[in-house]
N, C-alpha and C positions, 0 to 999 in steps of 0.2 A: 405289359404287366410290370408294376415296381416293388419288383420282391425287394430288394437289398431298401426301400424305403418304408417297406412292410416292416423289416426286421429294426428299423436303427426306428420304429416307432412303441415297437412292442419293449423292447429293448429300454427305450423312453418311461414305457408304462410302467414295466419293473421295476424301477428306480426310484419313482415316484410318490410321493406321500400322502395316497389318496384318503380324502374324508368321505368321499360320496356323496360330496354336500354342493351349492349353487357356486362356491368360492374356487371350486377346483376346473370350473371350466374356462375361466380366464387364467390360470396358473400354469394348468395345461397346454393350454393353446400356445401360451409367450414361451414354454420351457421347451417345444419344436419346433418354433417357427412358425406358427400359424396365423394365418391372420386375426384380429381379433373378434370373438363371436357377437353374430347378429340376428335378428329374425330375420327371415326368408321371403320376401316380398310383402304382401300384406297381412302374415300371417304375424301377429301381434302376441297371441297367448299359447306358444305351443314352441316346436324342438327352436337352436340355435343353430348356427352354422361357422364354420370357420373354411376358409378354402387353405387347402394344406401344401400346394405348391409342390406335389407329386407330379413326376413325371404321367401324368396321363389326362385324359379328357375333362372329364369333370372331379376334379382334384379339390373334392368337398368332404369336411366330416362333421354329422349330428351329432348333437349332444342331445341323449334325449331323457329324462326324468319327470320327475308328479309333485305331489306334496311328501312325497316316502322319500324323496333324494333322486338325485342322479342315477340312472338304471344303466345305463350306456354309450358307449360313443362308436358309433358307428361311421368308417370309412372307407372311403372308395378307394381301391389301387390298383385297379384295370381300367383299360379302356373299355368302350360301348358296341360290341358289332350290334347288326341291324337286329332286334328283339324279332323274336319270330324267323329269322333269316334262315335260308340254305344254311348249313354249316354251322351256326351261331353257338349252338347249344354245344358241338364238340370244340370252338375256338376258347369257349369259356370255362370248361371241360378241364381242357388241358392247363388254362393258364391259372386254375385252382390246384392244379396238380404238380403246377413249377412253385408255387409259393408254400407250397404244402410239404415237400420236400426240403425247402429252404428254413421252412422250423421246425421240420423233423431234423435236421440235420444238427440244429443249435438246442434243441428243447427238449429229443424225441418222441417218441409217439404219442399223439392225441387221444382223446376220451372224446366223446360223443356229443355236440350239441353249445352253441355258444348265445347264452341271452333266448333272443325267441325265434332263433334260426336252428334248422340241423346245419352238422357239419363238423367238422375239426378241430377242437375246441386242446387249448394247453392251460391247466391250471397252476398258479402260481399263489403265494400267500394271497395276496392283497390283489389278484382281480383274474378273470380267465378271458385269457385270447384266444379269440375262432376264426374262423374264414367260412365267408358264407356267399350265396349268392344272390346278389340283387336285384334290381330290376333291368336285367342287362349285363351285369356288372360281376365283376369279384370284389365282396367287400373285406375287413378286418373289423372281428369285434372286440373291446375293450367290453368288460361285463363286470358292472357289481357284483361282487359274490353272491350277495344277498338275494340279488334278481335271479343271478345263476341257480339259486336254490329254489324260487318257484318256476321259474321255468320249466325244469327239470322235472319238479310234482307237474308239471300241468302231461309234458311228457308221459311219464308214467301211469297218469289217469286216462290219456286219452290212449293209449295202448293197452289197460285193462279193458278200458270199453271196449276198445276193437277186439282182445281177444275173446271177450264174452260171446261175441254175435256168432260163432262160429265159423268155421272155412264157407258156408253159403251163405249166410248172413253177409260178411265179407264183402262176398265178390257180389251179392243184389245191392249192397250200397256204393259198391264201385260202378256193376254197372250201370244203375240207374246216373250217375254223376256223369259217366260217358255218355248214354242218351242225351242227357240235358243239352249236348255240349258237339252234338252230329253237325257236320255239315252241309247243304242241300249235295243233295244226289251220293250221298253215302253208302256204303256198303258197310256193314258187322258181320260174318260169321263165325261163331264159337262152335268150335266142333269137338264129338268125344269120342272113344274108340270102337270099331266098326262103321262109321258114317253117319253116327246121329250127329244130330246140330242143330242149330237156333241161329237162325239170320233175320239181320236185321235191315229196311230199307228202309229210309227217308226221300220218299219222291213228292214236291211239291209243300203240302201242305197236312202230308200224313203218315205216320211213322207204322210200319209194315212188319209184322214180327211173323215165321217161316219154321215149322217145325219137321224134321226130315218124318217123312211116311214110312212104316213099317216096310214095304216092298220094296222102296230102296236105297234100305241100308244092309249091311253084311247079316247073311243067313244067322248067325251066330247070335245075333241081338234083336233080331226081331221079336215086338210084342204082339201080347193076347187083345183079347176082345176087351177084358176088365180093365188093359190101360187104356183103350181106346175111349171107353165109358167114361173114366176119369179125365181127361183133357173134355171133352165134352162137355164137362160137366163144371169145367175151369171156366169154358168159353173160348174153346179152341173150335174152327169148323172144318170140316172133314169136306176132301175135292176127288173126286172119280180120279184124277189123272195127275193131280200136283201135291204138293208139300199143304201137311195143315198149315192155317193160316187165321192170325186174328189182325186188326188194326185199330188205329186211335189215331185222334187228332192232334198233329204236331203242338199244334195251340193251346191244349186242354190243360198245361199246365203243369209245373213239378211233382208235387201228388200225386197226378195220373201217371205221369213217367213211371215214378217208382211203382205204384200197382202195374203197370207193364213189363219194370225191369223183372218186379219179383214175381211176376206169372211166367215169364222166360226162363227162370230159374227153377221153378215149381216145376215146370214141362222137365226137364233137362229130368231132376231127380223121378220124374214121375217112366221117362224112359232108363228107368234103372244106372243111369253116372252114377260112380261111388262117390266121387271128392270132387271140387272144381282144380285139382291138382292135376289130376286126369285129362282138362281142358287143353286145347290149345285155339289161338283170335288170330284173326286177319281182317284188316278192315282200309278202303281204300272209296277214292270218287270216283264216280263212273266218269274216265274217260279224265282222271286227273292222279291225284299224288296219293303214295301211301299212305294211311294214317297212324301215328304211333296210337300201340296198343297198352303199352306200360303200362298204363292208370289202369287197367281192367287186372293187375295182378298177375297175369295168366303168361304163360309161355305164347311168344308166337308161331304160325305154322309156319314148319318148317322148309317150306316148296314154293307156296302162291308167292310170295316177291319174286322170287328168280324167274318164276315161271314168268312172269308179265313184263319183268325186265328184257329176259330174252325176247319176247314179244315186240316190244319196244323195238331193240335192235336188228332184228329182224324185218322191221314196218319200216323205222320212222326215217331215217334220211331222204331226200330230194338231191339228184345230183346238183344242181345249180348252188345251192348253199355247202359243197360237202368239203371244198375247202380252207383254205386255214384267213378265218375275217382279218379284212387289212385295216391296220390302226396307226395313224400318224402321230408318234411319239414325238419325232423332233421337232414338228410343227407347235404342236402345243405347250413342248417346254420353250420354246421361243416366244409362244403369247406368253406366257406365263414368266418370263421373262420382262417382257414390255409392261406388263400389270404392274411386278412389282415393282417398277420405278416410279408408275405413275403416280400423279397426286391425286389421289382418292375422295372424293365427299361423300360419297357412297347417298347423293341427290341426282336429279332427271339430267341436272346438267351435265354430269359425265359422260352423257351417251356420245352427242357428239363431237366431246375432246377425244374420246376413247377408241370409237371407230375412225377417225381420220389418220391415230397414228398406227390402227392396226389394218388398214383397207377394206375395212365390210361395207358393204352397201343397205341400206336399210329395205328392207320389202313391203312397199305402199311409204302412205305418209302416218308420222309417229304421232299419237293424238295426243293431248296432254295431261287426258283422265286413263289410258290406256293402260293397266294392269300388265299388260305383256307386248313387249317391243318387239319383233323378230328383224332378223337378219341374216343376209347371207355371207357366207366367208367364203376366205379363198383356200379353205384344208381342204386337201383331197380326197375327200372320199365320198360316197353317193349321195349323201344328204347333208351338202354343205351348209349348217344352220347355227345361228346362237343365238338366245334370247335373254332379252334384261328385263327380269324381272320386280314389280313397283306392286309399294303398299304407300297406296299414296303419292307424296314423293318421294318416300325415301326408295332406294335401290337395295333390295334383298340380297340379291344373286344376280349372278351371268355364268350362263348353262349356255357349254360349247359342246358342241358333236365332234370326236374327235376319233371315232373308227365310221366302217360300212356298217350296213344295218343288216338283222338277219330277218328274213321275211315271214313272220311268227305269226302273219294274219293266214297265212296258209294254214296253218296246223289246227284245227276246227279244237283236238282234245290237246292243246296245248304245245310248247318248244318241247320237243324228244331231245335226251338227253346227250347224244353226240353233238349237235348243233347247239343246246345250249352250252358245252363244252370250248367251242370255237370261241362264243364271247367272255367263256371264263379264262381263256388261254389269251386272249387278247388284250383284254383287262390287267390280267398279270404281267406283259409285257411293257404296260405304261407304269404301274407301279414301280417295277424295278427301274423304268428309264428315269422316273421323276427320283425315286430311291438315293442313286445314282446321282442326279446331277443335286438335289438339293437336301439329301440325308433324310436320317429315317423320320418319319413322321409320326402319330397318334392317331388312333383312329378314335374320330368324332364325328358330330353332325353338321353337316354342309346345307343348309337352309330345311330345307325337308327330308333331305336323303343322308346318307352315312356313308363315310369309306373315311378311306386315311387323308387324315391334313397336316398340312406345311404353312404355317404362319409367321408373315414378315412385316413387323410395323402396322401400315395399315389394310394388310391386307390379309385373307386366309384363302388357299389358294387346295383343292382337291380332286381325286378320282370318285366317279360314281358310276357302278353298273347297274345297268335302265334293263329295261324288257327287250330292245331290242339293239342300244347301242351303248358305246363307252360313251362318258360324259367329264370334262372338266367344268368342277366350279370355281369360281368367283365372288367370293361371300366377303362383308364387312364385318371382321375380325371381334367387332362390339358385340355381335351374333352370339359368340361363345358365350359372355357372361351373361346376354339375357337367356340362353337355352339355360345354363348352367343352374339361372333360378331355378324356373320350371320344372328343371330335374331333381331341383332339392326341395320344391313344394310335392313332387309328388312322393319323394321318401318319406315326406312328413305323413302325405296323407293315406302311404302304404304300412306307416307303426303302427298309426293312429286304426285304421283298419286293422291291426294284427290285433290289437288290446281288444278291439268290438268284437272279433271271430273268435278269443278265446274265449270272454264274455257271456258271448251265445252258445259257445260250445256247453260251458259249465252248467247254464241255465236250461239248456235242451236236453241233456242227462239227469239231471232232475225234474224235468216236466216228462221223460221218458218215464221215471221210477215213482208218479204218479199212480196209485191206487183208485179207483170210483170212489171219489166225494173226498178225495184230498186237494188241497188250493198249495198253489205256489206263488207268492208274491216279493213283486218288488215294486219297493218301496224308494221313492225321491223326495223323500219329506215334503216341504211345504209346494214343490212341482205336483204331487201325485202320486198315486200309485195304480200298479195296473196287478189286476187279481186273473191267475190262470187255475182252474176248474177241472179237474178230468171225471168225466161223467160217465154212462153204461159204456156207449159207442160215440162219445163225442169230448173233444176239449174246446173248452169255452173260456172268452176273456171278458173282462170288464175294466174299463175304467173307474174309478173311482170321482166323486163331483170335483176333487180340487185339479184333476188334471182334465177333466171335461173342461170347464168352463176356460181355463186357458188356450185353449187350442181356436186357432188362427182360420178365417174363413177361408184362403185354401188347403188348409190340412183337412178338415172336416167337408171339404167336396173330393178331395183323392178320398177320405176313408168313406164318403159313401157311395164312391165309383169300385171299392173293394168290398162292399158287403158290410159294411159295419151296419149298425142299427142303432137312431138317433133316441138321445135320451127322451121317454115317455111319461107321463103320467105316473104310473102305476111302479114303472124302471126309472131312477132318476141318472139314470148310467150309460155312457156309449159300451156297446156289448157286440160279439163278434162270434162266429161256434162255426167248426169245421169237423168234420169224422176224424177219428182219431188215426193220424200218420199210420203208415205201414211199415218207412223207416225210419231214421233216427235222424237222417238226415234231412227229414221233413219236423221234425218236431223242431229241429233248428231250425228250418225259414217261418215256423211259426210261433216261436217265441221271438225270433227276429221283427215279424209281421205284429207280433201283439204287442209290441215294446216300442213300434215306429211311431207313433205318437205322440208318446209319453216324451220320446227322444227331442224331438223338436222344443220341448218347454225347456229341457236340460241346458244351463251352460258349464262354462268350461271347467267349475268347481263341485257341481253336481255330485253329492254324496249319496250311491245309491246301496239301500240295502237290500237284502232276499231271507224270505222267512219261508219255510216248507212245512205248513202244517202248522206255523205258529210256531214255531222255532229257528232262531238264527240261523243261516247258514252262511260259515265264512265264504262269499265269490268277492275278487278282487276289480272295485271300480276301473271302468275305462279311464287312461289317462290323454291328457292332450300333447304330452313330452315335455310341458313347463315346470321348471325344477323347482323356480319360485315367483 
């Protein structure tokens, strides 16, 4: 994390005499150092980039704006742990919590929310800095004021609407978003006091919903006959000896989801819950990892982790693994040693300069089309191997095994948690030796994998923990700046997606406040328009003929693999009609769904408007992040 380069940028911004305009991202960039801005690989009409020369991985910052000005400049000043990883979420956690203090300390306390991230936001005349997190990342925002101030309406809108829907409302569009999003062989149960509950399974290809029976839950809440008539009458069925139970098909689709979530919610109220405050969630794989429950709003149970932990600990060791995995540090700083003298092309021809002067033997003969070379080494430890890895001819990587392995094909429901321990203790042991002999490193990515790197010349040299061993790589250091694209094409096309999801939001809240036989349209001038309809029990779309006839003959075979209906005779319009949502968050994927068409004829300048009922209504066009 590079707080002290957080601050001498923020500190930059202060100073600075911003217009908001296209002029101030070359002004900016030269007045810290930055390199100067460019577009991002082939993306020609959209954000800039400058790499900023921060101590950390991908030491990139957006500049992103429309034809309104400059909205942003967004920057990276952490390193990347592995997205998704063990641990990743508290490493990032914390190192938002060191920088956060470091401008509490010069600025004090924050206000809420920076540009179109939450988060920590310090405002100053002329622009407000936040911290926020990215994809991976801790970033710093630089924010127009201007932007600052729809953001913040959008903020506030979208928290009016939430609080409209009520505490159940709520938690049936949270948890239908958690259904969408189960993993196979899951577990959900949402339990309330006394032992009712609502469990959820996904086995296979069918999602399984579980309503506790009158007989065994606590004497004190059991129900009458008149609640039993009502889930019956929901489409709940009733079992001599087990929990009511209904089911649907995994595959059936979002819409259905949510009529599931919200008949689970419906049961829940119908066995007399007062609030979903009341609730508390547990949810885990069978025979795998806990699941975070957060997104469901709810408290988790306070027992079942522990309870399955001690389980765990009680189960899971095998003497033969139990202890401490042996890891050849000084063997590996010694290759690693030998690399970096060596002369690099990082082509086929390295193999055999490279093994002669470290003694591997090659395992078979090396073909010349061969994707992966192996080899044996002389490190001591069970599985003496390395492999050089080719795209082509170029040389990607060299992956050395540099601990024992632990034998994780035994474990049928995965590595228990002691023994995965032994390779995290291991793992740590090489860090601090490499630490130690060649200083602190950045954690980045090492061809496909992550952990901390040490880059000398031509070479970048890393730890990686595998599934079952420790791993040093061998990467050509040119690797960074092509990931580094890649990482700043998908910023782009993570804004560019934030401006579409507010978009939708704006549009699905007014196709929500749709009355029978009120139209919602929007309108892309000479592209099209696309007209939304809400009927008795149905909303319905149409195209309009100027953006029929534009549409490409594989757009018009996806829409009539989705139900669309080709323009007729009688209809000279592609037309489209679904039952009306249950939640709100299906009217988004279906203003979403009715606008994908029309999208495809949109470029980069696309001025769209929206009229509800024949009256403008302010929503602000998607931008592409190009300023000018």
């Amino acid at each position: 994390m590079d707080s002290a380069g957080a601050v001498e940028i923020v500190e930059a911004a202060v100073g600075f005499g911003w217009t908001w305009g296209a002029g101030d991202i070359g002004r900016f960039a030269g007045r810290v150092g930055w390199t100067a801005p460019e577009p991002v690989g082939t993306m020609r009409d959209g954000a800039v980039f400058s790499r900023t020369k921060l101590r950390v991985w991908g030491d990139s910052a957006m500049f992103w704006g429309s034809r309104r000005g400059l909205g942003y400049v967004r920057i990276t000043v952490s390193d990347c742990p592995p997205r998704g990883g063990f641990g990743s979420a508290d490493l990032l956690a914390d190192a938002l919590a060191r920088v956060r203090a470091a401008f509490a300390g010069k600025w004090g306390e924050p206000e809420n929310g920076a540009g179109p991230e939450e988060g920590p936001g310090w405002v100053f005349p002329n622009l407000v800095a936040g911290l926020a997190f990215g994809d991976g990342t801790v970033d710093l925002m630089l924010v127009n004021p201007v932007e600052q101030r729809y953001w913040m309406d959008r903020r506030h809108d979208a928290a009016r609407r939430r609080t409209a829907l009520g505490g159940w409302g709520r938690f049936a569009e949270d948890l239908a978003e958690y259904l969408d999003r189960l993993p196979a062989d899951a577990r959900l149960v949402v339990t309330a006091p006394g032992g009712r509950f609502v469990q959820v399974s996904l086995d296979g290809a069918e999602l399984r919903g579980e309503l506790s029976r009158s007989e065994f839950i606590d004497p004190t809440w059991r129900y009458d006959a008149e609640i039993e008539e009502t889930l019956l009458a929901s489409g709940w069925t009733a079992a001599e000896q087990s929990n009511w139970w209904r089911t649907m098909a995994r595959g059936a689709g979002s819409e259905a989801i949510s009529r599931f979530a919200a008949c689970l919610v419906d049961a829940l109220r119908t066995l007399n819950v007062r609030a979903g405050t009341d609730l508390v969630a547990d949810a885990w794989v069978e025979g795998g990892e806990d699941l975070d429950i957060a997104p469901l709003g709810i408290a988790p149970h306070p027992t079942s982790r522990s309870q399955r932990a001690e389980f765990l600990r009680a189960n899971a060791p095998y003497g033969f693994d139990s202890g401490p995995l042996r890891i050849e540090v000084p063997a590996a700083i010694e290759i690693a040693r030998t690399a970096m003298k060596f002369d690099w092309t990082w082509s086929r021809a390295d193999l055999s300069r490279f093994i002669e002067q470290v003694g591997w033997q090659p395992e078979g003969e090396a073909g010349r089309a061969d994707k992966v070379v192996w080899l044996k080494t002389e490190v001591r430890v069970d599985g003496p191997r390395a492999r050089f890895c080719y795209d082509g001819e170029r040389l990607e990587a060299i992956c050395l095994t540099i601990s024992d392995s632990i034998d994780s094909y035994l474990f049928d429901e995965g590595v228990p948690a002691e023994i995965h321990e032994q390779l995290t203790a291991a793992y740590t042991r090489a860090v601090e030796g490499f630490r130690a002999e060649f200083g602190m490193p950045v954690h980045g990515t090492l061809w496909h994998a992550q952990g901390p790197v040490w880059t000398f010349g031509a070479l970048a040299l890393g730890l990686v923990i595998g599934v079952d061993t420790v791993e040093l790589y061998l990467v050509d250091p040119a690797e960074r700046a092509r990931r580094l694209v890649l990482e700043q094409q998908r910023t782009a096309r993570r804004a560019v997606d934030r401006e579409w999801r507010q978009f939708f939001d704006d549009l699905a809240a007014a196709a929500a406040e749709l009355t029978e036989g009120q139209e919602l349209v929007v309108d892309a001038g000479h592209r099209g328009a696309a007209h939304i309809v809400r009927e008795a029990e149905v909303l319905r779309v149409e195209l309009d003929s100027e953006a029929g006839l534009g549409l490409t003959p594989r757009v018009t075979v996806l829409m009539l693999g989705k139900g669309w209906l080709r323009p007729g005779v009688e209809r000279a319009v592609w037309r489209h009609r679904t039952r009306t949502p249950t939640l709100l968050r299906d009217f988004r994927r279906y203003v979403e769904f009715a606008l994908w068409p029309l999208s495809t004829r949109m470029g980069p300048e696309t001025l769209l408007r929206v009229r509800v009922n024949g009256v403008q209504r302010v929503v602000r066009t998607p931008s592409t992040g190009a300023v000018s």
